[in-house]
C-alpha positions in Angstrom: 32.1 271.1 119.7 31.3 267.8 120.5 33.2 265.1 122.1 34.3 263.1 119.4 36.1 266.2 117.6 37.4 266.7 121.1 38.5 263.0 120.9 40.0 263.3 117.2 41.9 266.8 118.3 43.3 265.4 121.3 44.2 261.8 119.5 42.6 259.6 122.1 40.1 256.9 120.8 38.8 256.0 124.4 35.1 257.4 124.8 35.3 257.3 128.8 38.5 258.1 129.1 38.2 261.4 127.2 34.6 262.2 129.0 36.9 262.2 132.3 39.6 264.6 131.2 36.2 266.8 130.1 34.9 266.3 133.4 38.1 266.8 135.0 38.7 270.2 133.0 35.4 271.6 133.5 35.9 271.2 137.1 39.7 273.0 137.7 37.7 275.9 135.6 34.9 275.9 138.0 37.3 275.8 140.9 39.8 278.5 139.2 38.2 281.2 138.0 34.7 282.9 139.8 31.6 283.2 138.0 28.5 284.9 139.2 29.7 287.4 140.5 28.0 290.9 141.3 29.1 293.7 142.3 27.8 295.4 145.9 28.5 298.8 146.6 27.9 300.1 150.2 29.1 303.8 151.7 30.9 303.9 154.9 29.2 305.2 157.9 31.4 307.3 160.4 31.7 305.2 163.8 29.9 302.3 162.1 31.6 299.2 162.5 29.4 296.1 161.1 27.6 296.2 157.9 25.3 294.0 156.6 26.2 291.5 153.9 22.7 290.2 151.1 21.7 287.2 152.0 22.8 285.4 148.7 26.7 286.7 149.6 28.2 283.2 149.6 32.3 284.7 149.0 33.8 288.0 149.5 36.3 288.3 147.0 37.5 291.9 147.2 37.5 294.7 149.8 38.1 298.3 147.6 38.3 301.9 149.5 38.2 305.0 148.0 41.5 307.0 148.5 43.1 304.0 150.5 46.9 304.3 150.7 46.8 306.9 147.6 46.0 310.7 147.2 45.4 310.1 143.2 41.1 309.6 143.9 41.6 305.8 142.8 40.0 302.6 144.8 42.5 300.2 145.9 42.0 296.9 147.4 42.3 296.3 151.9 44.9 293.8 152.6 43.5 291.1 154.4 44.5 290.4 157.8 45.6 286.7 158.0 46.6 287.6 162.0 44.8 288.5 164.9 45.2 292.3 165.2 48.2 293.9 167.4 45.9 296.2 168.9 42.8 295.2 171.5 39.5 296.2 170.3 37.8 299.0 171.9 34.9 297.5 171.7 35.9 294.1 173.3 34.7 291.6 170.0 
């Protein structure tokens, strides 16, 4: 679609003013939904506690664990802990 149809849809007969709601729009969609995106899948170690993360990880967006909080063999999402823990650290970090 070009911007003139855009113009004639939308009723507005200002060229710079309709580029600036397109601007505008294109960036609350950049800013509101997550594009590429891949998928990492890495197995828990017993008494491992850091993993690494690639190199191109810029945003984790979701933490999923087999069998967390369920018995039905279903991932579910970790909450994420906005608090420092109640509990010290064993290992002093």
């Amino acid at each position: 679609m070009k911007i003139i149809e855009i113009m004639e849809r939308a009723g507005i007969n200002q060229t710079g003013k309709a580029v600036m709601y397109i601007k505008e729009a294109l960036n609350e969609i950049a800013i509101n939904h997550e594009t590429h995106t891949k998928t990492i899948r890495l197995d828990i170690v017993k008494d491992k506690r850091f993993y690494e993360l690639p190199n191109d990880c810029s945003k984790l967006l979701d933490i999923r664990c087999l069998n967390h909080n369920n018995t039905e063999s279903e991932y579910r999402s970790l909450p994420r802990s906005i608090y420092e823990p109640y509990t010290k650290d064993s290992d002093g970090i």
